[in-house]
N, C-alpha and C positions, 0 to 999 in steps of 0.2 A: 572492545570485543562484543559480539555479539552470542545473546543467549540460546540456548538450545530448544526452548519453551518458552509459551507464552501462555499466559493466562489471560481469560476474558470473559467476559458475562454477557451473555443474548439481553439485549436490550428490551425484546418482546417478553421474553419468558423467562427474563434473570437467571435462569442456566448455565451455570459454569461451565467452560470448553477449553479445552488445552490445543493451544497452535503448538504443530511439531515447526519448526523451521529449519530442523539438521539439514532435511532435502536443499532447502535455499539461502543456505547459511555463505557459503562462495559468491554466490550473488549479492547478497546483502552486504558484506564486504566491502564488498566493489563499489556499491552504490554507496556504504557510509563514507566510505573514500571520496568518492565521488562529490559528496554534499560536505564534506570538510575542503576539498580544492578550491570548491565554489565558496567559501565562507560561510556557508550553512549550517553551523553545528545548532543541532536544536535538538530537543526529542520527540519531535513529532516525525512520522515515517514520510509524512509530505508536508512539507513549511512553506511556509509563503517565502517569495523571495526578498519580498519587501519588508516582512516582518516576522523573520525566522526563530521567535518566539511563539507565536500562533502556526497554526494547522491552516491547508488550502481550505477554500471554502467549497460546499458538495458543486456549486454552478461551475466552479473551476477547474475542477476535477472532470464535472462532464465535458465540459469545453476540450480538457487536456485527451479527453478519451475519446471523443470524435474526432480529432485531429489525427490520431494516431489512425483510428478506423479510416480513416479517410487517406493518408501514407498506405497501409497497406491493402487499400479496396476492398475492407469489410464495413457494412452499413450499418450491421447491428449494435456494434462494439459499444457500450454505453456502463454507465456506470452499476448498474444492477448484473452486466454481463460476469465482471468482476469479481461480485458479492457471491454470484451463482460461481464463478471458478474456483473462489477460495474456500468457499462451503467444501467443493467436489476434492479439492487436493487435501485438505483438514480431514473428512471421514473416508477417504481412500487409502 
C-alpha cells in the first residue's frame, strides 16, 4: 500500500515538510506494480536495476532525465527541473 504522507527534512535548512501524495497515489500504484513485475522490490523510489538495494545514482538520474527530454523535445528537462516541479505541486 502506499502512504498518504510523507515526511521529510530540507537538507539545507532541516525543516520538516509534509509530501501530500493522495494527488499521485494511483500512479504510485502503478509504478510500485510496476517495479514488483520487474523484480525490483526495494524501498527506494528509484533503485538500481543492478542493485535494487541502493538508490540510482544523481549522474543516472540526470542521464534518465535528458533521455526522456530528448523523447519528448524538451532541452531543459534536467534533474533540478524536477526538484523545482515537486517543490511547486508540494506548496500548491
Amino acid at each position: 500500500s502506499i502512504k498518504q504522507n510523507a515526511f521529510i527534512h530540507d537538507r539545507k535548512t532541516g525543516k520538516p515538510n509534509t509530501l501530500y501524495l493522495k494527488p499521485v497515489q494511483t500512479e504510485l500504484l502503478l509504478y510500485r506494480q510496476w517495479l514488483l513485475d520487474h523484480k525490483l522490490d526495494s524501498e527506494w523510489l528509484f533503485p538500481s536495476i543492478q542493485h535494487p538495494e541502493r538508490h540510482i545514482t544523481e549522474k543516472q538520474f540526470y542521464k534518465i532525465m535528458s533521455k526522456v527530454g530528448d523523447l519528448l523535445g524538451i532541452n531543459y528537462l534536467g534533474t533540478h527541473t524536477m526538484r523545482k516541479t515537486g517543490a511547486y505541486r508540494v506548496y500548491t
